[in-house]
mmCIF file of the N, C-alpha and C atoms, coordinates in Angstrom:
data_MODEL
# 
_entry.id   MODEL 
# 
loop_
_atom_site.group_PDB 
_atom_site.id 
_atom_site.type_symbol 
_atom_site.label_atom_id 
_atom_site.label_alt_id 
_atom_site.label_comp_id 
_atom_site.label_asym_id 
_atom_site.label_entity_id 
_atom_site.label_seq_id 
_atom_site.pdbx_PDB_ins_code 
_atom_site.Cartn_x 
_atom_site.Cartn_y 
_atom_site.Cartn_z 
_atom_site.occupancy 
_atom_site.B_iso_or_equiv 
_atom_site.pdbx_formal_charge 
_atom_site.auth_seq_id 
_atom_site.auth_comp_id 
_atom_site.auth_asym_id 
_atom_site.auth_atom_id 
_atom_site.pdbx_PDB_model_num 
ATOM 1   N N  . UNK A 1 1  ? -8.974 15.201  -4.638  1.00 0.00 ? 1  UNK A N  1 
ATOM 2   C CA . UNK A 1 1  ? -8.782 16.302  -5.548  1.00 0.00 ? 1  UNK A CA 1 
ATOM 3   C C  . UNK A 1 1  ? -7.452 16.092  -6.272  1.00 0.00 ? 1  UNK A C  1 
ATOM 4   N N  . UNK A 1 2  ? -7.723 16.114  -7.259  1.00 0.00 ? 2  UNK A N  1 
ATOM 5   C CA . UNK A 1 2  ? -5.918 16.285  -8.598  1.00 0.00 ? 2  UNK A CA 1 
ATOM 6   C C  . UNK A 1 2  ? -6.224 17.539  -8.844  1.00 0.00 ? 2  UNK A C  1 
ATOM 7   N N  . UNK A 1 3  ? -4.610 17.868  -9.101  1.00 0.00 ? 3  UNK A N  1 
ATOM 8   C CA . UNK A 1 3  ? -3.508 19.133  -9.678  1.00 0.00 ? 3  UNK A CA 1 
ATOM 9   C C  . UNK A 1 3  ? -3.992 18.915  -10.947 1.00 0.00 ? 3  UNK A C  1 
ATOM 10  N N  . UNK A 1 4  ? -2.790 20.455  -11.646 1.00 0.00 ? 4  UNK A N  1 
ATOM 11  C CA . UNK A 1 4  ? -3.252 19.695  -12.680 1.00 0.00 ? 4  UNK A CA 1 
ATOM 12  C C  . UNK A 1 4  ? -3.111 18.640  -13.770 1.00 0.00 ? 4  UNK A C  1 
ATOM 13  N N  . UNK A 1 5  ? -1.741 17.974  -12.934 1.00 0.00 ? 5  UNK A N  1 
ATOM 14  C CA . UNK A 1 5  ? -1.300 16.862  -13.700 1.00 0.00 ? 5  UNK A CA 1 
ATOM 15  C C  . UNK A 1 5  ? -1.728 15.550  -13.838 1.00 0.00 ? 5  UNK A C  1 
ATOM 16  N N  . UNK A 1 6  ? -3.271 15.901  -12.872 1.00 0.00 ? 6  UNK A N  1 
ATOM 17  C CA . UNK A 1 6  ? -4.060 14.914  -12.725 1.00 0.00 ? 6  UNK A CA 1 
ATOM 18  C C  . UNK A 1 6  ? -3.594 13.422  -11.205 1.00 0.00 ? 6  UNK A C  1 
ATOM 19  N N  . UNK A 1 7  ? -2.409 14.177  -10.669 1.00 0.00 ? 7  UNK A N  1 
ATOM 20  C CA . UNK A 1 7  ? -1.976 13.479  -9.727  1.00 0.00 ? 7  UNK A CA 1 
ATOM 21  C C  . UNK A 1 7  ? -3.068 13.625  -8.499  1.00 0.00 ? 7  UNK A C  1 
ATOM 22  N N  . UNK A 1 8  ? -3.390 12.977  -7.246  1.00 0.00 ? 8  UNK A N  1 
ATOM 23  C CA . UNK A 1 8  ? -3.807 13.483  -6.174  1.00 0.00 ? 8  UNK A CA 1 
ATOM 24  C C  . UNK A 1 8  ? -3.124 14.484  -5.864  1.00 0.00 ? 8  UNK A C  1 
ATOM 25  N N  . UNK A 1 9  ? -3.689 15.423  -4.883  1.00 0.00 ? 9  UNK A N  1 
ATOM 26  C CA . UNK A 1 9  ? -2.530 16.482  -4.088  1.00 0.00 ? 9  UNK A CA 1 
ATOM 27  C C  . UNK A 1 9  ? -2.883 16.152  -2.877  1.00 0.00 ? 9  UNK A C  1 
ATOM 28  N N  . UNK A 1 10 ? -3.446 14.795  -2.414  1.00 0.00 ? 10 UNK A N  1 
ATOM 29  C CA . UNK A 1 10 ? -3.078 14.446  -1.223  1.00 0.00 ? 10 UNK A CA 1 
ATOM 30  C C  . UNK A 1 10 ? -2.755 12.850  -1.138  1.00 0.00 ? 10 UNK A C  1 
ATOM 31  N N  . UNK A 1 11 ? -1.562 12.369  -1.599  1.00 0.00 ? 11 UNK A N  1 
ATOM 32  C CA . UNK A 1 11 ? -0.940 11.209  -1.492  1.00 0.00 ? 11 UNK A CA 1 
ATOM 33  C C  . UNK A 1 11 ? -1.009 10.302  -0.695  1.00 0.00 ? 11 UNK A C  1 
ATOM 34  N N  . UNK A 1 12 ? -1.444 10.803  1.149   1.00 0.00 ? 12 UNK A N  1 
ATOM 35  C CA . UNK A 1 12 ? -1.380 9.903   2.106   1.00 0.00 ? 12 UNK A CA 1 
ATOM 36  C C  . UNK A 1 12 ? -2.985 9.329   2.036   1.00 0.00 ? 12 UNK A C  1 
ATOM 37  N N  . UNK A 1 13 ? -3.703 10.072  1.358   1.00 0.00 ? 13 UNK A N  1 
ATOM 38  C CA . UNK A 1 13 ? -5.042 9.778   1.355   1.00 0.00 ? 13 UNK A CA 1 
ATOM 39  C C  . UNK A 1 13 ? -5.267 8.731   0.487   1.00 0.00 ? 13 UNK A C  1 
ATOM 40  N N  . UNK A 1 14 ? -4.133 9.056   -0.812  1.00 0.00 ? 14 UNK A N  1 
ATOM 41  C CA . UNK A 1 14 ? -4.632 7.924   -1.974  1.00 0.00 ? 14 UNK A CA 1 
ATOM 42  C C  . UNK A 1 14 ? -3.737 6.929   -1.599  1.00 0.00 ? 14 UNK A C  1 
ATOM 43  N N  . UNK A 1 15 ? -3.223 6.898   -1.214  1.00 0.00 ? 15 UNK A N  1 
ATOM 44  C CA . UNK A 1 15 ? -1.920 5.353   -0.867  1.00 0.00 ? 15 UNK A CA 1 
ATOM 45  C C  . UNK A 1 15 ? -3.226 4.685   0.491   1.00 0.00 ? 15 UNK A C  1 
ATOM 46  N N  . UNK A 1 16 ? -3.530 5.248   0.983   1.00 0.00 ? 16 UNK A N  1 
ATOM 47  C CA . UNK A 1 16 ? -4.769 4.523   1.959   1.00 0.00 ? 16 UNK A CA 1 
ATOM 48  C C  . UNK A 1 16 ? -5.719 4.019   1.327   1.00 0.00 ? 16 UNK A C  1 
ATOM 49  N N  . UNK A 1 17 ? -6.145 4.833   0.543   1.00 0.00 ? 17 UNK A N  1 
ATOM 50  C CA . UNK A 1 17 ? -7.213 4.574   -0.151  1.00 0.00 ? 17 UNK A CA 1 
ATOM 51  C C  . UNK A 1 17 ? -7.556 3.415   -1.141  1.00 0.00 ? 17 UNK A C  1 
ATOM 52  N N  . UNK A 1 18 ? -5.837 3.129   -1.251  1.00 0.00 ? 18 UNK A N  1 
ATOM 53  C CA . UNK A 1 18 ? -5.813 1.590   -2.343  1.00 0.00 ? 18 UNK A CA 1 
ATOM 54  C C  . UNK A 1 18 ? -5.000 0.445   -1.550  1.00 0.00 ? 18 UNK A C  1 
ATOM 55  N N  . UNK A 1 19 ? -4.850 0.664   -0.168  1.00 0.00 ? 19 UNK A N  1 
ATOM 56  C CA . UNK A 1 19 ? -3.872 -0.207  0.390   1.00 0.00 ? 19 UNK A CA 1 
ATOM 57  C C  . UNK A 1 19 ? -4.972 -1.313  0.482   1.00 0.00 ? 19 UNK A C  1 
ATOM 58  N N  . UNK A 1 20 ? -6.200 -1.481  1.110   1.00 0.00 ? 20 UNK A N  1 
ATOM 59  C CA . UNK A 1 20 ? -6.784 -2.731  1.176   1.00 0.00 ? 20 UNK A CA 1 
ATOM 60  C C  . UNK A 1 20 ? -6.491 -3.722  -0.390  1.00 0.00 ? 20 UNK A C  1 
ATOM 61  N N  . UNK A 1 21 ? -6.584 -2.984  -1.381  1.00 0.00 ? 21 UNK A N  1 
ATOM 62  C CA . UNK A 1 21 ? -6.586 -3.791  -2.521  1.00 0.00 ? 21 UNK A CA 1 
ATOM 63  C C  . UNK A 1 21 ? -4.918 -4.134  -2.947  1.00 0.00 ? 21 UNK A C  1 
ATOM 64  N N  . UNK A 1 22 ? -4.213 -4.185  -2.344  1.00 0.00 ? 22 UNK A N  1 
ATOM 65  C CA . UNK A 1 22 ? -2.644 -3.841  -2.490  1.00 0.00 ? 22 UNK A CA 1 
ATOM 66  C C  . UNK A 1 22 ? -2.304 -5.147  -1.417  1.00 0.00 ? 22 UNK A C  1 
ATOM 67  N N  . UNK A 1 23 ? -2.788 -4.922  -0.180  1.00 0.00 ? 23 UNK A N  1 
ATOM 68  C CA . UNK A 1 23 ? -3.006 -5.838  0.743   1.00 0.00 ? 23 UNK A CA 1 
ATOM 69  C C  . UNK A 1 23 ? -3.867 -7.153  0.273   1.00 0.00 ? 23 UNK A C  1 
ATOM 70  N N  . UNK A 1 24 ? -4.673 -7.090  -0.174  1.00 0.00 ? 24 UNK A N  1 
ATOM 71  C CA . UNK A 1 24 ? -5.309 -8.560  -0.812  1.00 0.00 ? 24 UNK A CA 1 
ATOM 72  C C  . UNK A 1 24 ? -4.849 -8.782  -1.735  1.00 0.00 ? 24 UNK A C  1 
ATOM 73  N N  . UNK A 1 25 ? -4.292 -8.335  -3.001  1.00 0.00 ? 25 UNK A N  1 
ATOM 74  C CA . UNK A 1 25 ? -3.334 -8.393  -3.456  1.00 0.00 ? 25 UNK A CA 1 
ATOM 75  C C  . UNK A 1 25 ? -2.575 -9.451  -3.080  1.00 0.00 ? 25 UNK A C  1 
ATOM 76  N N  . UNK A 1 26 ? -1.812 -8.938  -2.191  1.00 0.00 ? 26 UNK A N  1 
ATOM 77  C CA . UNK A 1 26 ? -0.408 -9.594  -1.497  1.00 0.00 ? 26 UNK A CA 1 
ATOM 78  C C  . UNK A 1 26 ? -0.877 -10.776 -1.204  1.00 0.00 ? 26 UNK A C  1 
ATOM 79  N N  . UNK A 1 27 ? -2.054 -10.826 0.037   1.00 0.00 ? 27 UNK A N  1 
ATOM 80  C CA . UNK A 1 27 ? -2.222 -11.968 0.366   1.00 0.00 ? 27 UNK A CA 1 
ATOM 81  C C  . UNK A 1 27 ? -3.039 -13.188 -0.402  1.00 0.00 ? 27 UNK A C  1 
ATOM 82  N N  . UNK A 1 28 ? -3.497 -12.759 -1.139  1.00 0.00 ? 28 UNK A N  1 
ATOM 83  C CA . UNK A 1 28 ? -3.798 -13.615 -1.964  1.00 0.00 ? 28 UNK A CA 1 
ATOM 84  C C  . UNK A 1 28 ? -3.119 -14.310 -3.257  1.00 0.00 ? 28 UNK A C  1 
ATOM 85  N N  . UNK A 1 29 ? -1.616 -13.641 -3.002  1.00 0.00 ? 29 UNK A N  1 
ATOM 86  C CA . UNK A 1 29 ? -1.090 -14.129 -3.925  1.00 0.00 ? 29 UNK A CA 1 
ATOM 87  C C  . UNK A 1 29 ? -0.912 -15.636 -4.381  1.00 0.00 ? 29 UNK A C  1 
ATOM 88  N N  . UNK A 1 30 ? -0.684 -16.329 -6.007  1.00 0.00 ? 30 UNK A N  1 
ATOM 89  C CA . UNK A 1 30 ? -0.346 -18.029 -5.153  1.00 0.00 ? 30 UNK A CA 1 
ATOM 90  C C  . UNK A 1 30 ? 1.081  -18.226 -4.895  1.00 0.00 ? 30 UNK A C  1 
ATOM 91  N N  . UNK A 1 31 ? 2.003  -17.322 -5.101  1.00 0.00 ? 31 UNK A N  1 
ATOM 92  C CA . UNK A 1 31 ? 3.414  -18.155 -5.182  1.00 0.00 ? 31 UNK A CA 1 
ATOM 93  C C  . UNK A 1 31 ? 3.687  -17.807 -3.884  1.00 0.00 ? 31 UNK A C  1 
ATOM 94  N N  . UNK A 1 32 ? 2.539  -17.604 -2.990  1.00 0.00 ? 32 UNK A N  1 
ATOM 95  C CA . UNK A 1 32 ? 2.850  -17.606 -1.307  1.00 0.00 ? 32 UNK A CA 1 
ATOM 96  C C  . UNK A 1 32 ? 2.156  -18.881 -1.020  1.00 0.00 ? 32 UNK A C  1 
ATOM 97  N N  . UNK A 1 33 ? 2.693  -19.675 -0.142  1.00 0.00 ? 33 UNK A N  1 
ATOM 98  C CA . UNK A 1 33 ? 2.045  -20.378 0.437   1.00 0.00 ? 33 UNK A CA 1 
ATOM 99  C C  . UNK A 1 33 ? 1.879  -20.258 2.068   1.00 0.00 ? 33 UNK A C  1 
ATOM 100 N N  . UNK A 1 34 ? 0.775  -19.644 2.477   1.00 0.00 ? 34 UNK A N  1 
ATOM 101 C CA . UNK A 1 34 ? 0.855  -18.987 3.846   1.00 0.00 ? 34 UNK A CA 1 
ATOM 102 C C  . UNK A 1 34 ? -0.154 -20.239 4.418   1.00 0.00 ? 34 UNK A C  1 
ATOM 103 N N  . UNK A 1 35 ? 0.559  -20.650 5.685   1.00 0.00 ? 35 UNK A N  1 
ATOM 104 C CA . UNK A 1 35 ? -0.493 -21.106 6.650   1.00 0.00 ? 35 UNK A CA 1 
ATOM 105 C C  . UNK A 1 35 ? -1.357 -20.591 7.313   1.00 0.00 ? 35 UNK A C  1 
ATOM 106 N N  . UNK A 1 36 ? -2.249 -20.757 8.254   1.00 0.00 ? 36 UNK A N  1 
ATOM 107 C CA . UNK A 1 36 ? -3.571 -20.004 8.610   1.00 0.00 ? 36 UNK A CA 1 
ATOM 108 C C  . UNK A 1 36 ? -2.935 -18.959 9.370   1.00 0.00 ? 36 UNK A C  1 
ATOM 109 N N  . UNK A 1 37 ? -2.176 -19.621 10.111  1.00 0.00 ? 37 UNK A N  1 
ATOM 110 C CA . UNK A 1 37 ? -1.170 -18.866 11.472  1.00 0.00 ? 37 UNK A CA 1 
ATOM 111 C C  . UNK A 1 37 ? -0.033 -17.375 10.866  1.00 0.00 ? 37 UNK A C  1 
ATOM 112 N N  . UNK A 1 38 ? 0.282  -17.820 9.670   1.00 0.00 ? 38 UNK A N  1 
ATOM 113 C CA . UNK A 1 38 ? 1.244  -17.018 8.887   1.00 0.00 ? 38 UNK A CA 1 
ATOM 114 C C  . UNK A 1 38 ? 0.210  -16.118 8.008   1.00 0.00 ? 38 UNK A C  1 
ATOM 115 N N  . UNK A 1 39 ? -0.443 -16.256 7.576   1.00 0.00 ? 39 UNK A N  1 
ATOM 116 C CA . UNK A 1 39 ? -1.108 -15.330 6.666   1.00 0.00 ? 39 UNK A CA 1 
ATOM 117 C C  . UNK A 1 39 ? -2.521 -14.322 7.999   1.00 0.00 ? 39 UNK A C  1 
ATOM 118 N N  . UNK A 1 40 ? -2.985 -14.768 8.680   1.00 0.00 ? 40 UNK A N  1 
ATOM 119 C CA . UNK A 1 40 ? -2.917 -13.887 10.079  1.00 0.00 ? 40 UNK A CA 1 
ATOM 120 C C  . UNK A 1 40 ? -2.168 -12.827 10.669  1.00 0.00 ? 40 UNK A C  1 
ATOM 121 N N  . UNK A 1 41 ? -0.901 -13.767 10.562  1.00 0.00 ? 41 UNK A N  1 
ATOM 122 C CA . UNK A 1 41 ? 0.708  -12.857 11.422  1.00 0.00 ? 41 UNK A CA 1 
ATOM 123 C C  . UNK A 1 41 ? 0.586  -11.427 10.580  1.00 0.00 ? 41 UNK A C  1 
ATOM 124 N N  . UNK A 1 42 ? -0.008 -12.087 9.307   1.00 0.00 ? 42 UNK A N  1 
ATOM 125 C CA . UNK A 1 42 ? 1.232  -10.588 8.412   1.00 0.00 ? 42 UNK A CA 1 
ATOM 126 C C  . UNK A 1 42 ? -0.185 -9.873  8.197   1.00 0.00 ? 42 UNK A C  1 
ATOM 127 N N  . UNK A 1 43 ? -1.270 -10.076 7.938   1.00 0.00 ? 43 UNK A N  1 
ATOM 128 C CA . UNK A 1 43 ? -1.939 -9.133  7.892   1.00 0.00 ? 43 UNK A CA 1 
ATOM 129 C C  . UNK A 1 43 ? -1.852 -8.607  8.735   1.00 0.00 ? 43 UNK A C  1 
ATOM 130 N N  . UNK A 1 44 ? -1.997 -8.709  10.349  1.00 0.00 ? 44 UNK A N  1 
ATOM 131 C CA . UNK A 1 44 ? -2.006 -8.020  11.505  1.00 0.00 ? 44 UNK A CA 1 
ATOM 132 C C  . UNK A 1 44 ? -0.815 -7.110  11.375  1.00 0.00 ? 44 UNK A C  1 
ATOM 133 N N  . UNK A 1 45 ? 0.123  -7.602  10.930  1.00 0.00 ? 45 UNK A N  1 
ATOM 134 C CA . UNK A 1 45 ? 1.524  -6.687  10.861  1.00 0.00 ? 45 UNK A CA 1 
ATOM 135 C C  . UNK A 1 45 ? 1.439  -5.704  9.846   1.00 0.00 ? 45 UNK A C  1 
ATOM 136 N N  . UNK A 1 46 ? 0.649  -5.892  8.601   1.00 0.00 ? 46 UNK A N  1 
ATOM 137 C CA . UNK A 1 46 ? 0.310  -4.818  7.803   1.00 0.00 ? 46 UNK A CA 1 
ATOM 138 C C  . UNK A 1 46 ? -0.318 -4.429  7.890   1.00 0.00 ? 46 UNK A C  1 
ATOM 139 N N  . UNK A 1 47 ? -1.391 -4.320  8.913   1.00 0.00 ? 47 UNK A N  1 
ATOM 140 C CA . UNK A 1 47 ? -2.906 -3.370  9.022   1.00 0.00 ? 47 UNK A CA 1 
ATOM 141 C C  . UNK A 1 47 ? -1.925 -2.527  10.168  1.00 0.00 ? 47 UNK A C  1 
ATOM 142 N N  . UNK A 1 48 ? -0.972 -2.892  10.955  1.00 0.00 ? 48 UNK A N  1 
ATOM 143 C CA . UNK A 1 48 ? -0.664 -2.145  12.067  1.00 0.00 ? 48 UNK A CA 1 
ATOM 144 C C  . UNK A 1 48 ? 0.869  -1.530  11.472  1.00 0.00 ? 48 UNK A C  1 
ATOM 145 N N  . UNK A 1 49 ? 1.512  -1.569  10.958  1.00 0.00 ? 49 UNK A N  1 
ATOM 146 C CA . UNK A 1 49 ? 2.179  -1.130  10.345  1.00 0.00 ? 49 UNK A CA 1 
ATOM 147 C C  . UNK A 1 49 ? 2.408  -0.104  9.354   1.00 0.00 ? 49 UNK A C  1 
ATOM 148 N N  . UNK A 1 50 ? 1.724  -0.824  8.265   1.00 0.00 ? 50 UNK A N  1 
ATOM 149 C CA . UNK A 1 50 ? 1.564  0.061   7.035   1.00 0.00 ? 50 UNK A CA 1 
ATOM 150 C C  . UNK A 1 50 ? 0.773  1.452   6.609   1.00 0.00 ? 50 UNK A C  1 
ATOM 151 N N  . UNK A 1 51 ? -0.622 1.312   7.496   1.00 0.00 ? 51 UNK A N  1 
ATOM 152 C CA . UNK A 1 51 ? -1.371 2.679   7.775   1.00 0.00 ? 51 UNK A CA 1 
ATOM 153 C C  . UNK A 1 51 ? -1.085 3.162   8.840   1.00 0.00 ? 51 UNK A C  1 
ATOM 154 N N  . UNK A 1 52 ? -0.203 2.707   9.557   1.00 0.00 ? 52 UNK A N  1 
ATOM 155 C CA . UNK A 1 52 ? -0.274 3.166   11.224  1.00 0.00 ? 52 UNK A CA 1 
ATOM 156 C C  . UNK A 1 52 ? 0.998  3.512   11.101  1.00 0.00 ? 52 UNK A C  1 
ATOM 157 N N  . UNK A 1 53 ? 1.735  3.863   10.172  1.00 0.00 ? 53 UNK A N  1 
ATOM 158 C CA . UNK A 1 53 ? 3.014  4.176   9.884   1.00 0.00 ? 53 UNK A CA 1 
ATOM 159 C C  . UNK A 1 53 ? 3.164  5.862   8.932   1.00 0.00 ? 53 UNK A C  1 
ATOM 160 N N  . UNK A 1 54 ? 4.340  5.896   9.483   1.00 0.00 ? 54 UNK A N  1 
ATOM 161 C CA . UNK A 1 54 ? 4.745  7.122   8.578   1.00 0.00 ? 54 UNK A CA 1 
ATOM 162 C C  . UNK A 1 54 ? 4.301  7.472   6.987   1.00 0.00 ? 54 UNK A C  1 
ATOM 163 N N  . UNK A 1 55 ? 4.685  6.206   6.135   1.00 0.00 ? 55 UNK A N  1 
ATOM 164 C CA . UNK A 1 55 ? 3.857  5.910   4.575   1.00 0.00 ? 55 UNK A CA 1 
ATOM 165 C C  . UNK A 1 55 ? 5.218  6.054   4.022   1.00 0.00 ? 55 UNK A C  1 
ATOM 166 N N  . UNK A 1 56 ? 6.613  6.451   4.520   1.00 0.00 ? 56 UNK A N  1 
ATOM 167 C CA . UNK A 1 56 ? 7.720  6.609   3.689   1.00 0.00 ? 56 UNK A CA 1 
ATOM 168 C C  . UNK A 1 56 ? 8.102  5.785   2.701   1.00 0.00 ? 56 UNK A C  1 
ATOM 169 N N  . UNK A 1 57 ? 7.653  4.244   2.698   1.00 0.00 ? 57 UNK A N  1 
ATOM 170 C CA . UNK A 1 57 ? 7.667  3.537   2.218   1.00 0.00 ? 57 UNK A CA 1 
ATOM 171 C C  . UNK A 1 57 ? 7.397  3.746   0.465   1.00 0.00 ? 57 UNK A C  1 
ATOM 172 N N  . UNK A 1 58 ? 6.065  3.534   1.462   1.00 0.00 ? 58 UNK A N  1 
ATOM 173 C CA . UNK A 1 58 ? 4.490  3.445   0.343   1.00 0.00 ? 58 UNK A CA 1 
ATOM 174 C C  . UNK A 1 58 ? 4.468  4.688   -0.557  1.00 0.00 ? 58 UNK A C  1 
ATOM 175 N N  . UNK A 1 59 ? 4.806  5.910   0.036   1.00 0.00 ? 59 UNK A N  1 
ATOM 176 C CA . UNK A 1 59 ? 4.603  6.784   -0.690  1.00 0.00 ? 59 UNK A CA 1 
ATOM 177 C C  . UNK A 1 59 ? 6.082  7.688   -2.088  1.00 0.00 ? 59 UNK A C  1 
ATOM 178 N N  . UNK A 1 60 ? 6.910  6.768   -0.820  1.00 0.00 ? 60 UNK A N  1 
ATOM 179 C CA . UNK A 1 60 ? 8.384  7.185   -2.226  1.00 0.00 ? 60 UNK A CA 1 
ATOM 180 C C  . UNK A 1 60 ? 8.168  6.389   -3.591  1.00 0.00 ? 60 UNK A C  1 
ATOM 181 N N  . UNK A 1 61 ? 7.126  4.819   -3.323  1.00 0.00 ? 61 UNK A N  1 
ATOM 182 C CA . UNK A 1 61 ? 7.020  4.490   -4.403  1.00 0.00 ? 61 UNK A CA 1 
ATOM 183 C C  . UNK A 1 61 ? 6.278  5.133   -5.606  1.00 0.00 ? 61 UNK A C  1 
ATOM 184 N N  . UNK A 1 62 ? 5.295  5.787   -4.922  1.00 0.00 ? 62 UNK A N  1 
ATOM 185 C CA . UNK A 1 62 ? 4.206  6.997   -5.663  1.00 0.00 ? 62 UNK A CA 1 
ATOM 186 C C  . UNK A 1 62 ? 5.149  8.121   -6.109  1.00 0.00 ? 62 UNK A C  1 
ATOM 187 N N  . UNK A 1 63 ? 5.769  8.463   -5.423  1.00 0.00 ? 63 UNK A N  1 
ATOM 188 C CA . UNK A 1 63 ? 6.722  9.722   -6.178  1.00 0.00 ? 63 UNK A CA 1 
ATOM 189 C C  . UNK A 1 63 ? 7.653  9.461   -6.961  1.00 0.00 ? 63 UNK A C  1 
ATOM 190 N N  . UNK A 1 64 ? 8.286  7.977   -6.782  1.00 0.00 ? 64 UNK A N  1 
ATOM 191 C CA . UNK A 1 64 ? 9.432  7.270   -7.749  1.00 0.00 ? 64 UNK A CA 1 
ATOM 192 C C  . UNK A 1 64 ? 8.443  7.543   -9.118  1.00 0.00 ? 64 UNK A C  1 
ATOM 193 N N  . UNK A 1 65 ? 8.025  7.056   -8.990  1.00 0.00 ? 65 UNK A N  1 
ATOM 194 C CA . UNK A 1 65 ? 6.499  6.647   -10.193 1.00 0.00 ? 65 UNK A CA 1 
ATOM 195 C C  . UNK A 1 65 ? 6.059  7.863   -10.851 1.00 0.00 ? 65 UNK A C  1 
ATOM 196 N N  . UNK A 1 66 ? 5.810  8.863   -10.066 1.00 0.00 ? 66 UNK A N  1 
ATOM 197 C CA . UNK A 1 66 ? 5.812  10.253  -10.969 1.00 0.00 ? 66 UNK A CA 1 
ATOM 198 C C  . UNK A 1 66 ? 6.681  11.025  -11.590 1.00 0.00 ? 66 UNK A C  1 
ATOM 199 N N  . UNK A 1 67 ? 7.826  10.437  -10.645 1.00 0.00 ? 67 UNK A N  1 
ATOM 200 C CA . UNK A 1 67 ? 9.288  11.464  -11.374 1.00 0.00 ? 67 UNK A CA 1 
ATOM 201 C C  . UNK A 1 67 ? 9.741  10.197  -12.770 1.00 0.00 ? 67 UNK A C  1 
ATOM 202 N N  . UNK A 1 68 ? 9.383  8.652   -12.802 1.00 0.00 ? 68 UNK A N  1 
ATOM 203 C CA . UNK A 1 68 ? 9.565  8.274   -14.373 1.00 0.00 ? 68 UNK A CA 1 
ATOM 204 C C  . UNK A 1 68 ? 8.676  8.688   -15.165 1.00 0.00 ? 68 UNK A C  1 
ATOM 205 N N  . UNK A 1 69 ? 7.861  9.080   -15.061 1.00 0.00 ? 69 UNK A N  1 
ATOM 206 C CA . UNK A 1 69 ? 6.794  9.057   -16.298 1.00 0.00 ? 69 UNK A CA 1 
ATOM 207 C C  . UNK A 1 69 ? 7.189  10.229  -17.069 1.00 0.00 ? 69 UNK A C  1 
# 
């Protein structure tokens, strides 16, 4: 559901909601060069981390982002 500024009014839902594609993203980037062992490590560390976390991160960037526009 969006306000009416067309934002979500539930942030932790939409920062979840796009992390898989944010996450492949990342890992698929090319100017990484991850070995099998390293590109493993960090997904595991960002599937357990990043949703399994507070979102302070993830989500100040969403509010940085609304307070420039």
């Amino acid at each position: 559901m969006a306000n009416p500024n067309g934002w979500p009014t539930d942030l932790k839902a939409s920062f979840i909601g796009v992390y898989s594609t944010l996450k492949s993203e990342l890992l698929n980037d090319p100017s990484f060069e991850w070995s099998d062992v390293s590109l493993k490590w960090v997904e595991r560390m960002m599937d357990y981390n990043v949703p399994g976390g507070k979102l302070n991160r993830g989500l100040s960037v969403v509010d940085s982002f609304r307070l420039l526009q």
